[in-house]
ChimeraX commands (.cxc) that place a marker at each C-alpha (Angstrom):
marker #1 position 136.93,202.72,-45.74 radius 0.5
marker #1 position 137.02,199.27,-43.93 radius 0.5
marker #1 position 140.76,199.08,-42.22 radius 0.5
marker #1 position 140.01,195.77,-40.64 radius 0.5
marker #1 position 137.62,192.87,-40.75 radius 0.5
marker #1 position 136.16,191.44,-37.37 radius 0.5
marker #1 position 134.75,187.89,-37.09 radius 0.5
marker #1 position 131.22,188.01,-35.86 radius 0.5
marker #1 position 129.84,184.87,-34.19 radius 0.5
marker #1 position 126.00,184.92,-34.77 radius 0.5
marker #1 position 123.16,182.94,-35.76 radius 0.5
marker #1 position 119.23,182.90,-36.50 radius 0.5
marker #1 position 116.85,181.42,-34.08 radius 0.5
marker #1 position 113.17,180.79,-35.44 radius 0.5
marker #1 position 110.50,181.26,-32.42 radius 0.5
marker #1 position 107.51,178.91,-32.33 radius 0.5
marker #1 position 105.11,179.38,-30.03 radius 0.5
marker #1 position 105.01,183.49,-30.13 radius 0.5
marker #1 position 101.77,185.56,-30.53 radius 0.5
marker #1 position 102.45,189.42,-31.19 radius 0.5
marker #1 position 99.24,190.09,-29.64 radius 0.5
marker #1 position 100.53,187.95,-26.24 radius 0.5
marker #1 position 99.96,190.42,-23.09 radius 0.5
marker #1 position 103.13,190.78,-20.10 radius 0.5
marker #1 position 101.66,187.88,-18.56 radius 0.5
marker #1 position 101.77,185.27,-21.71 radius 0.5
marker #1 position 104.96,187.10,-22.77 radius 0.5
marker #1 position 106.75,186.16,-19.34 radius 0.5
marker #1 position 105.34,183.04,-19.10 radius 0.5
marker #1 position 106.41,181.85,-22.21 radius 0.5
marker #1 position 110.03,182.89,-21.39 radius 0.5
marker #1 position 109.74,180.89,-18.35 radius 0.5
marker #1 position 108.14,178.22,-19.79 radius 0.5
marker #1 position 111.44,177.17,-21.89 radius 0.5
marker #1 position 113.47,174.46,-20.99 radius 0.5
marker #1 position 116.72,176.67,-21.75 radius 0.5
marker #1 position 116.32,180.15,-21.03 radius 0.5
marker #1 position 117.78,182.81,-23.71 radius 0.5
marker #1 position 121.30,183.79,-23.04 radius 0.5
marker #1 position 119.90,187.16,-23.72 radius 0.5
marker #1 position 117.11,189.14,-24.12 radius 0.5
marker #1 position 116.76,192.21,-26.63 radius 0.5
marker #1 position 113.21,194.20,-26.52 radius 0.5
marker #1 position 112.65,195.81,-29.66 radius 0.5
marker #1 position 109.22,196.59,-30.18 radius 0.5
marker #1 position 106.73,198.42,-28.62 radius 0.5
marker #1 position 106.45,201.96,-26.30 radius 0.5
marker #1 position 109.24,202.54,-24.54 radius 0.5
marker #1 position 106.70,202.40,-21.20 radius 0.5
marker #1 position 105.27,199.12,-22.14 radius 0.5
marker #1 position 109.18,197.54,-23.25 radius 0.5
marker #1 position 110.49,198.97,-19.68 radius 0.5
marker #1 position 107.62,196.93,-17.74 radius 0.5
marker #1 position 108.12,193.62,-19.74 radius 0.5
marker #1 position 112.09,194.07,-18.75 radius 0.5
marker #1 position 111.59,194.48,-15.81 radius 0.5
marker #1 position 108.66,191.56,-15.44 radius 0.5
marker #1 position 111.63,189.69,-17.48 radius 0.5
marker #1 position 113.81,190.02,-14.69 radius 0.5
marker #1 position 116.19,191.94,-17.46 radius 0.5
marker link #1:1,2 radius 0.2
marker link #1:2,3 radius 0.2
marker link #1:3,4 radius 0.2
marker link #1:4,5 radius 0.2
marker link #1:5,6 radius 0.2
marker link #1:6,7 radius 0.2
marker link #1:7,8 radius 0.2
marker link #1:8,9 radius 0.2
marker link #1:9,10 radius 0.2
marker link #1:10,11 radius 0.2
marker link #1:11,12 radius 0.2
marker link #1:12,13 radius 0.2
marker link #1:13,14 radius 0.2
marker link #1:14,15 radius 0.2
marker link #1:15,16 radius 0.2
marker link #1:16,17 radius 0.2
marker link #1:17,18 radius 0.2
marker link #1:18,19 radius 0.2
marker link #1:19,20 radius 0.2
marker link #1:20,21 radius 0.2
marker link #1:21,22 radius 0.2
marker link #1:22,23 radius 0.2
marker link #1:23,24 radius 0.2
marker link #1:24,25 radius 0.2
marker link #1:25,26 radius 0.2
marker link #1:26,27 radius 0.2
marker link #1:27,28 radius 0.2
marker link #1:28,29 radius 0.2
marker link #1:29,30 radius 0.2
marker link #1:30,31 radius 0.2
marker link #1:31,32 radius 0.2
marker link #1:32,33 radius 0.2
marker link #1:33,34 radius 0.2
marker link #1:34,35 radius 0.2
marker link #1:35,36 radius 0.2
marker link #1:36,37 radius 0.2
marker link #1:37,38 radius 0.2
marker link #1:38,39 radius 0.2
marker link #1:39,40 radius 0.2
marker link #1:40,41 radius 0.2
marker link #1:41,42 radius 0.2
marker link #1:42,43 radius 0.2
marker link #1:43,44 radius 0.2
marker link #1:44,45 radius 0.2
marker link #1:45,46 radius 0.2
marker link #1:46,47 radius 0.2
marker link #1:47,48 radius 0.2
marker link #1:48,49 radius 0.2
marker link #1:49,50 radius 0.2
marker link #1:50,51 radius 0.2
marker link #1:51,52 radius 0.2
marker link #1:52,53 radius 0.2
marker link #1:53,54 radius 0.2
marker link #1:54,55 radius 0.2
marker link #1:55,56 radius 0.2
marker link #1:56,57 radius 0.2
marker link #1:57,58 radius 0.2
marker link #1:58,59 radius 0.2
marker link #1:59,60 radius 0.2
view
């Protein structure tokens, strides 16, 4: 049972530019490459090994 309704400010981005088989490097690079950086940052995919190094190459 819902008891209250909260407003949810969100939105859908599309990403140009993005290759899933980018490596850290292209990844990071790509992220620094925009002119306006992300607000935030959510790493979703991958091993949890390989998702800790790109946050932390991310500067997350």
């Amino acid at each position: 049972m819902i008891e209250k309704q909260i407003p949810i400010k969100a939105g859908i981005h599309t990403l140009t530019g993005y290759s899933a088989h980018a490596d850290q490097n292209m990844l990071v690079n790509w992220v620094k490459s925009m002119p306006t950086p992300p607000g935030k940052i959510t790493l979703v995919h991958g091993e949890p090994k390989a998702r800790k190094a790109l946050s932390q190459a991310l500067g997350l």
